[in-house]
C-alpha positions as CSV (number, residue, x, y, z in Angstrom):
1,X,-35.2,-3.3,-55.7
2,X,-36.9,-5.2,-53.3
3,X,-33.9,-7.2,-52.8
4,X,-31.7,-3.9,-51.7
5,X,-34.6,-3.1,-49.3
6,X,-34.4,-6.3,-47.7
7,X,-30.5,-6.2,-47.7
8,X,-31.1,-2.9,-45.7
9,X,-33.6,-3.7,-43.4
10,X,-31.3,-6.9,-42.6
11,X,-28.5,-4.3,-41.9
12,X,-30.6,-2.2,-39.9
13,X,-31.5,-4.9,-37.8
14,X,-28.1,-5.9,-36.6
15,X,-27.3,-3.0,-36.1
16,X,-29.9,-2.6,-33.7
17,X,-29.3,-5.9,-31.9
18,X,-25.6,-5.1,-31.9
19,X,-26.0,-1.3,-30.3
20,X,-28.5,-2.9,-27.3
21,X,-26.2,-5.8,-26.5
22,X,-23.6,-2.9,-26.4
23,X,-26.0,-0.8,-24.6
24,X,-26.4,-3.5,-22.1
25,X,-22.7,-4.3,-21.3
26,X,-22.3,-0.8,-20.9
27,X,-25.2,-0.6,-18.3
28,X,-23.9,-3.7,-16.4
29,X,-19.9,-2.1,-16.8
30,X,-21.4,1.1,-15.0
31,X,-23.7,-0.9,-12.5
32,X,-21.0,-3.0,-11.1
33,X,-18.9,0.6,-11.2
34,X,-21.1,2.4,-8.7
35,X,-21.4,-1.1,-6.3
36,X,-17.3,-0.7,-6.4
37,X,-17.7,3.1,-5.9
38,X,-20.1,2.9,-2.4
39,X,-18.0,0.1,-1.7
40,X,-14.4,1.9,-1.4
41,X,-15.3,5.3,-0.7
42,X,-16.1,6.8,2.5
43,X,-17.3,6.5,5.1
44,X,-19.7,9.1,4.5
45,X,-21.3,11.1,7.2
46,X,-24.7,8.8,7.5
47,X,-22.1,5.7,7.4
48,X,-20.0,6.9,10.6
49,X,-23.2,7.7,12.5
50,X,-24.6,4.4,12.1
51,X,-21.0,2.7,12.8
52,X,-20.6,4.8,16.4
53,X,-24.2,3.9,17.4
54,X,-24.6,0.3,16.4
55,X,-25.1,-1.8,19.0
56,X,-26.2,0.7,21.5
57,X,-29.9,0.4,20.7
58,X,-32.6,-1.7,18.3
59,X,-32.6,1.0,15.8
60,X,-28.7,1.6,15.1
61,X,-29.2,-2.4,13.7
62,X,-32.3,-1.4,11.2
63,X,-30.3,2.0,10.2
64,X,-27.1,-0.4,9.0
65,X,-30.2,-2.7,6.9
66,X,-31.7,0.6,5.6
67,X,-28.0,1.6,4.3
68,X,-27.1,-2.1,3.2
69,X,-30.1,-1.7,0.4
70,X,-30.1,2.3,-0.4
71,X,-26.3,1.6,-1.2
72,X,-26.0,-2.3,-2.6
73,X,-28.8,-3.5,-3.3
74,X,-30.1,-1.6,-6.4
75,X,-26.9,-3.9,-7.7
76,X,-27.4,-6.9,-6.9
77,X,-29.6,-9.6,-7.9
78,X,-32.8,-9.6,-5.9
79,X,-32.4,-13.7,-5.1
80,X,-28.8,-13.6,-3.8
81,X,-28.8,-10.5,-2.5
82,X,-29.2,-11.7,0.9
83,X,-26.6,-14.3,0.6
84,X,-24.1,-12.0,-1.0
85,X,-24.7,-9.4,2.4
86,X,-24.4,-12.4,4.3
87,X,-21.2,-14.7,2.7
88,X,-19.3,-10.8,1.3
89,X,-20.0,-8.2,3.5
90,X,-19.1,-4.5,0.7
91,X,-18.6,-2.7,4.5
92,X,-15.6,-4.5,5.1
93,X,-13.0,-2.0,4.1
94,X,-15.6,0.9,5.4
95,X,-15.9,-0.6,9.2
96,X,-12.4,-0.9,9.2
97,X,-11.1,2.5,7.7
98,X,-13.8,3.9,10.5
99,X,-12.7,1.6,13.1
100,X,-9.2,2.9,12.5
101,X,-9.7,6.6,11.4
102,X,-8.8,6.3,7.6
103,X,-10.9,7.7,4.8
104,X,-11.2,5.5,1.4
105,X,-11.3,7.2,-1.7
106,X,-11.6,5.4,-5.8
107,X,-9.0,6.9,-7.7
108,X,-9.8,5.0,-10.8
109,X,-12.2,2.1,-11.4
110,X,-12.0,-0.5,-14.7
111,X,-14.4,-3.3,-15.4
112,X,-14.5,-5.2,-18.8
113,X,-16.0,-8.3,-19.4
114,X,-13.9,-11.0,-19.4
115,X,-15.3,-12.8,-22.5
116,X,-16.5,-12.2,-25.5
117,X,-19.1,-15.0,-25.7
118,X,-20.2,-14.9,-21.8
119,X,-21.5,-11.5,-21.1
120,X,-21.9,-12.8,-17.4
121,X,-17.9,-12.3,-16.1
122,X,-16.4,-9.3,-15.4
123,X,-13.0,-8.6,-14.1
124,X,-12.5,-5.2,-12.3
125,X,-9.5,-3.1,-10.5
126,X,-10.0,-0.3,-8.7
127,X,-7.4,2.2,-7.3
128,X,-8.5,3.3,-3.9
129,X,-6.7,5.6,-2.0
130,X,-6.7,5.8,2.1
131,X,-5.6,8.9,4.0
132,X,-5.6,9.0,7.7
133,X,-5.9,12.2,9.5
134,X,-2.0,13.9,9.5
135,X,-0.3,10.9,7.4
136,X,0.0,11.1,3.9
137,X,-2.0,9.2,1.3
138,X,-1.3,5.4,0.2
139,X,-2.7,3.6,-2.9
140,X,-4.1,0.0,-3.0
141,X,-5.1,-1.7,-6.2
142,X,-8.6,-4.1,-5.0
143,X,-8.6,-6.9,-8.0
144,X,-11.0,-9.3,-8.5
145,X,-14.1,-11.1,-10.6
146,X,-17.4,-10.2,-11.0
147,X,-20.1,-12.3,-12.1
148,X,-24.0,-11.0,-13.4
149,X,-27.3,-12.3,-13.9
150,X,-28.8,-12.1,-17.1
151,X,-30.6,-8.9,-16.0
152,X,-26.8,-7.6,-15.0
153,X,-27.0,-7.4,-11.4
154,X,-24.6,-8.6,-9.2
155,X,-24.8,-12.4,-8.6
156,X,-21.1,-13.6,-6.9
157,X,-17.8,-11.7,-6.2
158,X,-14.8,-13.5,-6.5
159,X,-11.5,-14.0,-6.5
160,X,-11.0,-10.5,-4.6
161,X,-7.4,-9.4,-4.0
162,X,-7.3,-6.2,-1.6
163,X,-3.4,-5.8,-2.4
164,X,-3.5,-5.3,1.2
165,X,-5.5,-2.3,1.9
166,X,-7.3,-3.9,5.2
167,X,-4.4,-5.0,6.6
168,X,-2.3,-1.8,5.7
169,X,-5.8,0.0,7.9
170,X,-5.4,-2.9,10.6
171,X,-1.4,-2.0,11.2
172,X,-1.6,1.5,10.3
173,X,0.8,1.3,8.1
């Protein structure tokens, strides 16, 4: 009888261990999901205001670092998060699509871990859609790697392949 118990509790136990490492991939698969999503959509309201006064006065430059951590850096891993702002700037495609009066919009978004044995890659594509004000919408698929820390926050992006959305903005095509 004991035996059973023990063969039970055994059971139990992986399950356990299995359901949080699953829990935990899931977290990190939904993290890295909401960076992609204030990365390609917008700008929003708060993001165009900033964009129009920046540079005009020592505040506009304080309002783009306040907006930098409300909307990256609960994602990213506290130690490289100022290198990752610094060497990968996430407003890339929103500057531009402001600069050049296009609206970004994530049409579909998939992340999965690259490898079963290193929990710490990620691949993602993400389907973004940009409409400009009287034109009709266009689709870019954004592919590249993500790697985490072991807390699963953003630690490098890599490999990123914009299948041209910023220059399609640039040329307005």
């Amino acid at each position: 009888m004991k035996k059973k118990w023990l063969l039970v509790l055994m059971l139990a136990g992986a399950l356990g261990l299995f359901t949080a490492c699953s829990d935990k991939q899931d977290s990190t698969e939904e993290g890295i999901k909401s960076y992609l999503e204030n990365e390609f959509n917008g700008p929003d309201k708060d993001l165009e205001k900033i964009l129009k006064d920046y540079g005009k006065n020592e505040e506009s430059g304080k309002q783009l670092q306040t907006y930098y951590k409300d909307k990256f850096k609960p994602y990213l891993y506290n130690e490289k998060y100022q290198d990752l702002i610094n060497t990968y700037d996430p407003l890339l495609w929103l500057q531009t699509a402001y600069a050049k009066g296009y609206k970004l919009k994530v049409k579909d978004i998939k992340v999965e871990n690259t490898d079963s044995n290193d929990k710490t890659a990620y691949d993602f594509n993400v389907q973004v859609q940009y409409t400009k004000d009287g034109e009709s919408s266009k689709t870019a698929k954004v592919h590249g790697l993500i790697n985490v820390s072991d807390d699963g926050k953003i630690a490098r992006i890599r490999n990123l392949d914009d299948g041209g959305l910023r220059d399609h903005m640039m040329s307005g095509q």
